[in-house]
N, C-alpha and C positions, 0 to 999 in steps of 0.2 A: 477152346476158349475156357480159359482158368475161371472157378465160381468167383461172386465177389467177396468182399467184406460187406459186415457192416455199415462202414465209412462209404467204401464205394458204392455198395446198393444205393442207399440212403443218398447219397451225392447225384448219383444216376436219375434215379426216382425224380427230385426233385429238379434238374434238366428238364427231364421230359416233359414235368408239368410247368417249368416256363416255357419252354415252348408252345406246351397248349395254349398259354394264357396268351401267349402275343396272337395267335390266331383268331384269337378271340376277342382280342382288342376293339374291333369294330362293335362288337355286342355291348362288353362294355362302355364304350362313348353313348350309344345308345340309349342304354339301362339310364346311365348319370344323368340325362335329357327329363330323366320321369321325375325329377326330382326338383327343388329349388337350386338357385346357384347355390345358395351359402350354406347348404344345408351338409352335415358331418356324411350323409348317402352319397350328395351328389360328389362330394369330393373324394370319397372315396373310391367310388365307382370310374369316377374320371382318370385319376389316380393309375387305377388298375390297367387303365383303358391307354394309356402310355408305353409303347414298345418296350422302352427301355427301362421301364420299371418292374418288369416281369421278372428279369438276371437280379437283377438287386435284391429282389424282394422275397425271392426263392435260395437266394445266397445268404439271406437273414436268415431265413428258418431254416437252412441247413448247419448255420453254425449254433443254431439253438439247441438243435438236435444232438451233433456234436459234443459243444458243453454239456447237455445231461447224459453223452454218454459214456464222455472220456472227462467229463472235467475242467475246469477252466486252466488247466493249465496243459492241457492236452491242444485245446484248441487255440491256446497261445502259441504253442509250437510248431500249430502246425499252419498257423496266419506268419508268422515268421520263416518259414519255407517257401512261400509263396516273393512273386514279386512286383509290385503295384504301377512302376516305373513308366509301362504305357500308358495307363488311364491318364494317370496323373499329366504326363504330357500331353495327352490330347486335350485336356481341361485348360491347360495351359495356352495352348499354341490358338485354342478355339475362341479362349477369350480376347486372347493380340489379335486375333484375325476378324473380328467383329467388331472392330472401333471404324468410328468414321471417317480418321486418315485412310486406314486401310482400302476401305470399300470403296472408298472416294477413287482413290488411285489405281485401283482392279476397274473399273468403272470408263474412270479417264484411259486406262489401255484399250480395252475393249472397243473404243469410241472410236479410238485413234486407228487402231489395227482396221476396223471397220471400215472406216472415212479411207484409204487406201486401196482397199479393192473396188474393182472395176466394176459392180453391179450397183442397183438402183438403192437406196438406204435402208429402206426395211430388211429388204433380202440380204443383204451384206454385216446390217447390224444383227436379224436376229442369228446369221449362219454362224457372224463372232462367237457370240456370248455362247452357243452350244457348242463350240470349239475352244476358242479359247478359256472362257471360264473354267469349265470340267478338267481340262490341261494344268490351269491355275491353281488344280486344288493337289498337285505333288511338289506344291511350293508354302501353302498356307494351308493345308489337308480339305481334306475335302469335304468334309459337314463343313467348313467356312464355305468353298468354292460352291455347295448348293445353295448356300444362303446368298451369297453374293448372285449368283449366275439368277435361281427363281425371284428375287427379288429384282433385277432389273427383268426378265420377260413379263414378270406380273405388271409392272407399273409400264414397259411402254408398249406393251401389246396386248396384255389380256385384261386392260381396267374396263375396255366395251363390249359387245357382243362377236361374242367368237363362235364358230362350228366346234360343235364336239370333235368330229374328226383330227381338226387340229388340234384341240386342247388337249388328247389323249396320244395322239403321234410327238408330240412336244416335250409332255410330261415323261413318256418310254424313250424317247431319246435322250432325256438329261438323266435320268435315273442310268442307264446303262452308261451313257459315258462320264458321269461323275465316278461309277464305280472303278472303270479302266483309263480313267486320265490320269488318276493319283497314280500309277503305277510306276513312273518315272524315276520316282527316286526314295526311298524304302522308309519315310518316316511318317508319309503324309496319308498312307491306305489303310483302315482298321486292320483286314483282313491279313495286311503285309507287315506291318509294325508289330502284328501279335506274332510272328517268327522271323523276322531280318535277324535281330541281333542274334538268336538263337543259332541260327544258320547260317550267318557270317555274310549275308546278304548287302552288300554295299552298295553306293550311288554307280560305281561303274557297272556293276554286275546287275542292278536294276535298268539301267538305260540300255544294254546287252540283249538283256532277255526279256524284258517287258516293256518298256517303256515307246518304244519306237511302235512297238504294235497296237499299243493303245493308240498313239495319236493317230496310227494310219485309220487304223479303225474309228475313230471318230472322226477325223477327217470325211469317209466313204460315209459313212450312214449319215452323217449330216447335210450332206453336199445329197443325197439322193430325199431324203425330207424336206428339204429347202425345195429340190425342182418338184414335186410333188405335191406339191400346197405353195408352190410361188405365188397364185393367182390370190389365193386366201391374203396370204401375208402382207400383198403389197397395197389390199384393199384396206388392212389397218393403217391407224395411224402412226409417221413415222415419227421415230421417239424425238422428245424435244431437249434442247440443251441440259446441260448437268449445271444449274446453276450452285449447289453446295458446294463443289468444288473449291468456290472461291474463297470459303470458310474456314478454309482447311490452312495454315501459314505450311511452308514447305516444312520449314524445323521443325515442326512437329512432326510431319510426315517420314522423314529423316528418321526421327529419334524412335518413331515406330516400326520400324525397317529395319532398326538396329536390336531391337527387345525382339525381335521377330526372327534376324539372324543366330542373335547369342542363344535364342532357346533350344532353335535348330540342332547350332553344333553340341549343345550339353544336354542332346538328348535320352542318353542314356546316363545322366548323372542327377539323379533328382535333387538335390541339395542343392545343386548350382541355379539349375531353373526355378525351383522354389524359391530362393531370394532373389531371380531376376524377374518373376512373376511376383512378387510383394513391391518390387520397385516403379514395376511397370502401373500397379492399381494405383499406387502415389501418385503417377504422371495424370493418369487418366483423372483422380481426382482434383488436380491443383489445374488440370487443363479443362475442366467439364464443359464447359461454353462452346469448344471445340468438338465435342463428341456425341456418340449418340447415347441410349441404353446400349450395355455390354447383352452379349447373348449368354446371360448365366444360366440360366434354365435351360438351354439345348444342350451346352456345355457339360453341366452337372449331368443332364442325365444321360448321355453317351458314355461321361467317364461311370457312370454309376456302372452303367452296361456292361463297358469293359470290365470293370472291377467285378462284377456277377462271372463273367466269365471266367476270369482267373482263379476264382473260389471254387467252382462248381467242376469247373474243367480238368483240374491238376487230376481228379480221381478217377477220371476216363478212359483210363489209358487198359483197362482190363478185357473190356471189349473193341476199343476202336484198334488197340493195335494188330491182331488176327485179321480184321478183316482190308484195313489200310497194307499189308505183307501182301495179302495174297490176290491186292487186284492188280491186272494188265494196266501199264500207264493210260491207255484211250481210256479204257473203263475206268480208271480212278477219274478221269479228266469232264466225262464224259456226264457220271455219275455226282460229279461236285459241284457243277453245275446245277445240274436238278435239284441234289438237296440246297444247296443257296436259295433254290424260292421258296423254301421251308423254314429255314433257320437262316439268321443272320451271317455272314460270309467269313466275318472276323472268329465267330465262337468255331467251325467248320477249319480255319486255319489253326486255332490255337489249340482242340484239341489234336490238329494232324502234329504238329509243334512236343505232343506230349509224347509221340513214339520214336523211339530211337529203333537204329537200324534203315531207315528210309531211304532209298538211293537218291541221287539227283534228279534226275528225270522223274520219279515219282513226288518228289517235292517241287517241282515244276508243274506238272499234270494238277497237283491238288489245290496251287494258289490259283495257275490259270482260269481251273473250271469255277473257282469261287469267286474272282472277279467279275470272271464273262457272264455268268448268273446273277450279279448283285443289282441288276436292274430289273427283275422281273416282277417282284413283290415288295411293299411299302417294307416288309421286314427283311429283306435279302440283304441290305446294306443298311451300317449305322448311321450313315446321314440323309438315308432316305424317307425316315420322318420328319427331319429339317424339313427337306423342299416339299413333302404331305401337307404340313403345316402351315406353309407359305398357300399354297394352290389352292389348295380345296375348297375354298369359298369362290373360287372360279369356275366351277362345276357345279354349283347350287346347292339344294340342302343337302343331296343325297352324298355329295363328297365326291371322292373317286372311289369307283368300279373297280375292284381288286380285277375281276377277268375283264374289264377295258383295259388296265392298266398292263396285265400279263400280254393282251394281245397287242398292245402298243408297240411293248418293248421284244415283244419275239423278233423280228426281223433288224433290228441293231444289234441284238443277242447273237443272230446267227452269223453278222458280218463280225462281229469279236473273237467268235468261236472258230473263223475261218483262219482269220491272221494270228491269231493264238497257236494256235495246232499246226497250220499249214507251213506258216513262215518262219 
């Protein structure tokens, strides 16, 4: 392993202390509590205490560094080397996918798929929504698909008294299969979007080699959660009509489905998405009465994350790629998995993205084991602060249980890692 620079040190360094900071995240939520709400502490502290503000905010001060050491025109050249094209889409595609045509219509499937199977409504509707939904998110990505999927479990089953057991088998189950449903098709998974296009990863070749194994696997661990707490489930109450629905005119819904398609396909061309996303905020404005609040805030700060990552990540490549050579595909497989409940899954792909030379099958092994792991910890996946966000007041003050939450999701973890590996 070659020493670093400068640049890399420095880049490196400041990595490792965003990932401190997200682990720390809980401390500061904490901290910002001892404070007033409106007070310059408490926001800052809260601030800090935000997953996805750790990459952004360690990617500021590495470019601060940067400029006093090369210069502003060093660090212009070398933010012009770099390429934003992901974030920017996922900002994009999360804002279309968080209006209330959309969810309306995710919503009304889920109802309908439901209403069709043969068991009694609670059991059939909750089994949908962690099936279908998390599916949903390799079609609208998947920080929408946890916002959509925990927002209907919270409102028609966890607004009363529920068992813990269930709350935390529920939560490990949507967290793991939001991670491996987006796998589908290569635009809608952080961890996939940060090397498809790199790697010439297409919809056929995602449906091939991932995609089918996701849903078998969510399919299996939901269907054994479901008969496992049936007794639980069917003593809540069963959810009640969607009356928003009716608020919704279809043409709208149409014309969202089409802002939704066009970004899709000009996903890798930011100029085109950029003025179909400027047209689309026109709609939303001239339609408000139709819609809800846009999900800016979740949005802004995933892209922010991703875009931390692309800063920090490019100069990585001095030590990951030595060690990424010389592991056996199980052990890279095996090993990416683990680190995902450490670091987010997407930064985990995007530095493997930085080494040239990688065969196939070990760029298989390395996205597999970061999927299969992105449900273990609130920071393993990018949108598993979304569905954080949404829950946690359903667990009381203390939140979630980072080791309720890791033991929740071990046994869906290990049905992913079967059909991953095995099949």
């Amino acid at each position: 392993m070659d020493s670093p620079n400068f640049i890399e040190g420095t880049a490196t360094l400041c990595f490792i202390l965003a990932l401190a900071q997200t682990f720390m995240s809980k401390r500061f939520q904490h901290w910002s509590r001892s404070y007033p709400g409106s007070s310059k502490r408490h926001l800052f502290l809260h601030s800090m205490g935000e997953v996805e503000v750790a990459f952004g905010a360690w990617a500021c001060i590495f470019l601060l560094l940067y400029t006093l050491a090369k210069g502003g025109e060093g660090v212009t050249r070398y933010l012009g080397g770099l390429h934003f094209t992901e974030p920017a889409f996922v900002l994009a595609i999360m804002l279309i996918s968080s209006t209330r045509p959309v969810l309306v219509l995710a919503e009304k499937g889920i109802r309908s798929l439901a209403g069709s199977l043969p068991f009694k409504k609670p059991l059939a509707y909750y089994a949908t929504a962690l099936t279908a939904g998390p599916l949903l998110g390799s079609f609208i990505t998947e920080p929408a698909a946890m916002a959509v999927t925990a927002l209907l479990l919270k409102r028609h089953f966890f607004e009363g008294k529920v068992q813990p057991k269930l709350l935390y088998a529920t939560t490990g189950l949507l967290f793991v299969n939001i991670s491996i449903g987006g796998t589908l098709t290569p635009f809608a998974a952080p961890p996939i979007l940060m090397v498809a296009g790199k790697w010439d990863w297409d919809l056929g070749f995602m449906l091939a080699h991932f995609g089918w194994k996701g849903a078998l696997a969510c399919l299996v661990s939901t269907a054994i959660v479901t008969f496992q707490f049936r007794k639980e489930i069917l003593r809540l109450s069963p959810p009640p009509r969607a009356g928003e629905a009716k608020r919704v005119p279809p043409w709208l819904t149409g014309l969202h489905l089409v802002f939704l398609a066009g970004t899709v396909a000009a996903g890798q061309h930011l100029p085109v998405f950029a003025v179909l996303l400027l047209a689309f905020l026109a709609l939303v404005k001239l339609t408000e009465e139709h819609q809800s609040p846009l999900l800016v805030k979740n949005a802004a700060l995933v892209a922010l994350f991703l875009a931390g990552l692309v800063v920090l990540g490019a100069p990585q490549r001095w030590w990951l790629e030595p060690i990424l050579l010389d592991l056996a595909d199980l052990t890279l497989f095996l090993g990416a998995a683990a680190l995902t409940a450490f670091t987010d899954n997407a930064a985990l792909t995007y530095l493997g993205s930085q080494v040239p030379g990688l065969t196939a099958s070990s760029k298989y092994a390395l996205v597999a084991g970061s999927v299969v792991g992105g449900g273990l910890t609130v920071i393993a996946n990018a949108p598993n602060p979304v569905g954080y966000g949404i829950l946690k007041d359903v667990f009381g003050k203390e939140g979630i249980s980072p080791l309720g939450l890791f033991l929740a999701a071990l046994p869906p973890t290990l049905v992913a890692a079967v059909c991953f590996w095995f099949l």
